[in-house]
N, C-alpha and C positions, 0 to 999 in steps of 0.2 A: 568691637566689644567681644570679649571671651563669652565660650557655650560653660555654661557654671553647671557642675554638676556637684553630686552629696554623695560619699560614701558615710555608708551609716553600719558600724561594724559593733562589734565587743571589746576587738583590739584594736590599738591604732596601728599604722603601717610606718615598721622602723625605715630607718637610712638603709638597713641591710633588706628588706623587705621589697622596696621600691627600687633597689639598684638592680636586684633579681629579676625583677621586671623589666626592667631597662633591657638587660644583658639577656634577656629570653625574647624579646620583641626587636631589641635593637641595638646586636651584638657591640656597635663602635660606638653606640650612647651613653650618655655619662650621666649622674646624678649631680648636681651643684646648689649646695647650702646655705643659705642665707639666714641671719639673725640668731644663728648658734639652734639652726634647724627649725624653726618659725615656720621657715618658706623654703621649700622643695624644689628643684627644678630640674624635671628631664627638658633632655636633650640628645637629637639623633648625631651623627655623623660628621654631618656639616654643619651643627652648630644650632641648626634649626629647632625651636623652641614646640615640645609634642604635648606636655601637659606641668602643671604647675601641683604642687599639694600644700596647704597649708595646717598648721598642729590639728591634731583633734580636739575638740572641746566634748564633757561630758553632757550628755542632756537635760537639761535643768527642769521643761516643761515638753513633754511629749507631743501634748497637744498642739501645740504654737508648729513645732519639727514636724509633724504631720503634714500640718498645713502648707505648707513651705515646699511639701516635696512632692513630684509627680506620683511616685510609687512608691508607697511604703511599706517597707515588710514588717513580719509580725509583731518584732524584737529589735531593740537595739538601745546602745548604752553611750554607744560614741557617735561624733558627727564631723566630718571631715571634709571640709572644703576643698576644689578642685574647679581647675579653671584647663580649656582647653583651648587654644587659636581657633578663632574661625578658619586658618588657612590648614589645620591638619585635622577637621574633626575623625574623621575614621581611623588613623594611626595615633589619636591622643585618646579618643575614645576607647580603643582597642588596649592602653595601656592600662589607663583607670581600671578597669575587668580583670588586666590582669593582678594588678595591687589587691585589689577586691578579693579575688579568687586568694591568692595568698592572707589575706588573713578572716579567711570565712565569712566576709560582707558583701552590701549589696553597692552596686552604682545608679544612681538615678537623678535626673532632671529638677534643678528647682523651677520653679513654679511663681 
């Protein structure tokens, strides 16, 4: 079973967004797209699978997304699902932050 985590931002994280990431964490990693961008998919080197990103959805009920989430910050307008391997959590977790950090959002644990 995947470590599920939430980015919860204002913007969501483009293809060019998340490939930055990629190519800053993990120069021969590649971004690969599925459902005409649905579903995200880094990847290191060898092919090995470091975190997953699925669309943003806007937040409908804040309160419900509260609940939902380990840490939530004060703000936020979008909700961005992410799935990490249990066999890479610190080099999948490490990338998530980095997406995060590029578009001024937080990463956090659901719950």
């Amino acid at each position: 079973m995947p470590i599920e985590l939430v980015l919860l931002s204002e913007v969501a994280p483009s293809d060019e967004a998340i490939a930055r990431a990629i190519a800053e964490t993990h120069p021969e990693g590649q971004l690969v797209s599925f459902e005409d961008g649905v579903v995200r998919h880094a990847v290191d080197a060898a092919g090995a699978s470091l975190l997953t990103v699925f669309e943003s959805q806007p937040i409908a009920d804040p309160t419900s997304a509260v609940a939902a989430i380990a840490h939530p910050p004060a703000a936020f307008g979008l909700w961005t699902d992410m799935t990490v391997p249990r066999s890479e959590p610190r080099r999948g977790r490490a990338l998530a932050e980095q997406i995060a950090a590029a578009v001024g959002g937080t990463v956090t644990e659901r719950v």
